[in-house]
N, C-alpha and C positions, 0 to 999 in steps of 0.2 A: 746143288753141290758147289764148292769151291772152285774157281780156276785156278788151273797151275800159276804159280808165282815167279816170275825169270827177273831176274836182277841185271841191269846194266849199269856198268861203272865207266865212264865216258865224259867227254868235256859236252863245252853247249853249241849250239850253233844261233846268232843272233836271227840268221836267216830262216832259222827253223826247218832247212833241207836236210841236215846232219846230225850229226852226235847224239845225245838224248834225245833230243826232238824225233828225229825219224825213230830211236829203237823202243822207244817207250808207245809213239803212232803203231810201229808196225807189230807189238806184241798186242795192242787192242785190236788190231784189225784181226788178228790169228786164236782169239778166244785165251789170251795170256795176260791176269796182272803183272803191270809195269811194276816194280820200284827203280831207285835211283840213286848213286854213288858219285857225285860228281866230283870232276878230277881237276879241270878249269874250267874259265870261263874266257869263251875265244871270242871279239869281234871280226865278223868275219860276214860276206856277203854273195852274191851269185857269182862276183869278178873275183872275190879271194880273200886269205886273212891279212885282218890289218892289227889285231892286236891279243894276244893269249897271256891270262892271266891264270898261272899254276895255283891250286888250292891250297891251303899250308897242309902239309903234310898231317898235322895235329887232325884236322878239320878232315881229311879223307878218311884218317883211321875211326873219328868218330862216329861217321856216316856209317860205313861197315858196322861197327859194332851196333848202332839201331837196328838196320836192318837184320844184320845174322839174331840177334838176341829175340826176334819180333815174329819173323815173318817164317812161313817155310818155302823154302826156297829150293825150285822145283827143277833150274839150269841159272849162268852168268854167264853172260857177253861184256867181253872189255871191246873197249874203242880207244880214244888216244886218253892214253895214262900219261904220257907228257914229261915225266920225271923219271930217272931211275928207282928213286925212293917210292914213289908209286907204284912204280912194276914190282918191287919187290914187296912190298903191303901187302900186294893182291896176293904174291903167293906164298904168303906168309898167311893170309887167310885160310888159299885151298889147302894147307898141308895140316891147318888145326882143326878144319875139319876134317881130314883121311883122319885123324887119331882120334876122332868123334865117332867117324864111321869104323875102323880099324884097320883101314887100309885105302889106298887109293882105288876104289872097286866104281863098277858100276851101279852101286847104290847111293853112289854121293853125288850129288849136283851136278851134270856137266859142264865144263867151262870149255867158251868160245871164244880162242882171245882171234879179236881184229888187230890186228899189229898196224896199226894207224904209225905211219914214218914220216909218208910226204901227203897233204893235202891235195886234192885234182889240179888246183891250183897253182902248185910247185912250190907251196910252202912248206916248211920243213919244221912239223909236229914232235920231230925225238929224232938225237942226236945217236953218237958213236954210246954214251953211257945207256940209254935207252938198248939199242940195239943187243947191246950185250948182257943188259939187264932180263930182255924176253929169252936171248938164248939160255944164261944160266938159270933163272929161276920159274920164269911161267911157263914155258913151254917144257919141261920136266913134269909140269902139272896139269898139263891142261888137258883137254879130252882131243877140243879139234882147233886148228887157225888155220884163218883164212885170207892169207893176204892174195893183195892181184900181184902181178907178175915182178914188178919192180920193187915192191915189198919183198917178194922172195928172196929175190935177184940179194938186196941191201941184207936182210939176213943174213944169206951164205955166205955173202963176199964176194959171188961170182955169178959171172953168165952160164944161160942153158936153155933150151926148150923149155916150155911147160910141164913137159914130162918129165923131163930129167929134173929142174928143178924140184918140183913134188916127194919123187921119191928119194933125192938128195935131203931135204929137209927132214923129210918124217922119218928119216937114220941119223939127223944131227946128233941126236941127243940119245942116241941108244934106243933099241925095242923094246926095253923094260918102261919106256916110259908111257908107251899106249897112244900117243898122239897121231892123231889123224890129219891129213894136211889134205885141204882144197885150195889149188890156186884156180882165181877168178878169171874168168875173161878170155884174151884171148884176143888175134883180130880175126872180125866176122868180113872183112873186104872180099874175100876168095870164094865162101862159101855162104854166105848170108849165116851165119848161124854164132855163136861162141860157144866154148869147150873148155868148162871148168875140167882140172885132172886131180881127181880124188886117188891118194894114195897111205896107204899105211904101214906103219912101219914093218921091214920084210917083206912085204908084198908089190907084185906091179902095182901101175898106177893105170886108174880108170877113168875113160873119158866119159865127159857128161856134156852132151850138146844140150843147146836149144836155140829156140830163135833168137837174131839178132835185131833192134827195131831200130831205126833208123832216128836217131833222136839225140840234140845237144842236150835235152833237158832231164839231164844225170846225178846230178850235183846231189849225194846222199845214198846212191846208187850200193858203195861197199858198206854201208855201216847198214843198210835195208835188208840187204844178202846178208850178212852176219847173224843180224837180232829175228830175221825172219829164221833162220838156225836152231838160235836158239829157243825157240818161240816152239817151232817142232819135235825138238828134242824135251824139251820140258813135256810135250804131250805124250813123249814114250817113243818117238820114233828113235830107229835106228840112224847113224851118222849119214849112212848112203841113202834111204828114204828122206831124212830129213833135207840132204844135201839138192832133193831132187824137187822138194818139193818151194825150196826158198827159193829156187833159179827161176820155177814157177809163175811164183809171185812175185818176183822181178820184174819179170816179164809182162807182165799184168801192169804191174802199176809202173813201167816206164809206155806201155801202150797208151794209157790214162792221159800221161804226160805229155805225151809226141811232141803233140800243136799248142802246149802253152807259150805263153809270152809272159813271164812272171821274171822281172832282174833284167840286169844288163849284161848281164854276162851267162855263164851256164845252168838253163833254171834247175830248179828243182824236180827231183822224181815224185810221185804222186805220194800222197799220202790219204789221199782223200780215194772213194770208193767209184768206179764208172759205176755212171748212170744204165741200167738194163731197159 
């Protein structure tokens, strides 16, 4: 039989810890064909970005339309889209397809957007026109985002707990829009653990612990959590099974990673399989 097909639209990373690199790894390691939408191409290393080169606009819409015209396409994870003009492509894509499907329903594709803003780094991947670009147009579209806490945070506009951020978000834009919000992370200092809070629109918001490992070697860490998402949801899972089982594999392949020494700066989360 076929593998489901998950599409990610995302820049590159030179270091191979990030962007396409981990989501395209982390759908083979999850029994999902990659394809690929690239948006820039970042130099960029374990200590940080040094250089991001945007795609021409021309050239992102082309990509889309190979792959929509080609393949079938089973979920989509965005990572940094980097432009306004990108962010609105992409949901200009999901909304030709809701009139494909005949409505925005759960038989169309789910979209993951990773609202990539600031790199771990402190680089700054998407500006004031970015940000506003996710609220007015993909996050109207989208199934679920996942930003961590300071992505939220930049979203809103404002401070909050992880709780209250959550379900401040997934009301930004109205109930009718269906969007589900997980913010990542969390600090595990207290309790050894982190607690993603899944919330949907109208409803509380739900905690999702799990272990926290003790490890600088992250780098990759939210774009793994995303595509391992969507990688789930392409298999049928539900948003909160799905939600439950990327934290999983997280956790897995930052165990992998603990004790590498890979860069000068913050290595890489695993992409490769432990050894049993």
């Amino acid at each position: 039989m076929n593998p489901p097909v998950a599409l990610t639209i995302a820049g590159t990373d030179s270091g191979g810890a990030a962007g396409t690199a981990a989501d395209l790894a982390t759908f083979a390691a999850l029994g999902v064909h990659g394809a690929c939408v690239i948006t820039a191409v970042t130099a960029q290393d374990t200590t940080g970005v040094s250089d991001i080169h945007p795609v021409p606009h021309a050239s992102i819409e082309a990509q889309l339309d190979a792959v929509f015209d080609d393949l079938p396409i089973a979920a989509i994870k965005t990572g940094m889209l980097g432009t306004a003009a990108a962010v609105e492509a992409v949901a200009r894509r999901v909304v030709k397809l809701s009139v494909a499907y005949g409505s925005l329903s759960a038989s169309q594709p789910p979209l993951v957007v990773d609202p990539v803003l600031v790199a771990t780094s402190g680089a700054v991947l998407g500006g004031e026109g970015v940000r506003r670009a996710y609220l007015d147009h993909l996050l109207p579209v989208a199934t679920v985002i996942t930003p961590n806490l300071d992505e939220a945070r930049a979203l809103l506009g404002h401070d909050g707990s992880p709780e209250e951020i959550a379900v401040a978000l997934a009301g930004a834009r109205g109930s009718t829009s269906g969007c589900a919000v997980i913010v990542t992370g969390g600090d595990p200092a207290a309790t050894g653990e982190c607690t993603d809070w899944v919330a949907e629109p109208g409803k509380p918001a739900i905690p999702l612990a799990h272990p926290a490992v003790p490890t600088s070697n992250d780098h990759g860490t939210g774009c793994t959590y995303s595509s391992a998402l969507a990688a789930h949801l392409a298999h049928g899972a539900t948003v909160h099974d799905a939600a439950e089982q990327a934290a999983a594999y997280v956790t897995r392949q930052l165990h992998t990673s603990r004790t590498w020494t890979l860069g000068r700066g913050r290595g890489p989360i695993a992409h490769t399989q432990e050894k049993k």
